[in-house]
C-alpha positions, 0 to 999 in steps of 0.5 A: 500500500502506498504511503498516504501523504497531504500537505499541512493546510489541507490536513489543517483545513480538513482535521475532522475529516482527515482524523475521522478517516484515519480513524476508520482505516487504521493507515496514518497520514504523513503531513508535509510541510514545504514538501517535506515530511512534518508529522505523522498523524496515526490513529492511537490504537490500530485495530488488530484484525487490520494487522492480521490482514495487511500481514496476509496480504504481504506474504501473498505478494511476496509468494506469488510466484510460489502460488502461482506455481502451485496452482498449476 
């Protein structure tokens, strides 16, 4: 998953939304400033069935090819 990323006036602008949508996904947000990475917002506690996910989702990729072959 690609790292998500917005400047600092539209985080500033939008703090609920982005707070809420952070919240949701469980993915931090990486605020820049001057094109430059400032903070990170992240949400306190990320929920553990999206770990297990992103986790299986990794491995999946990482072996496709060894899937792939198996299933044949």
């Amino acid at each position: 998953m690609p790292a998500l990323t917005m400047g600092l006036a539209e985080a500033k602008n939008n703090f609920s939304r982005v707070t809420a949508e952070i919240n949701r996904t469980g993915r931090p947000v990486t605020v820049l400033k001057n094109n430059k990475p400032w903070v990170v917002i992240q949400p306190a506690t990320t929920p553990a069935a999206a770990d297990a996910v992103d986790v299986a989702i990794d491995f999946m990729d990482e072996y496709a090819d060894v899937f792939a072959e198996l299933a044949k």
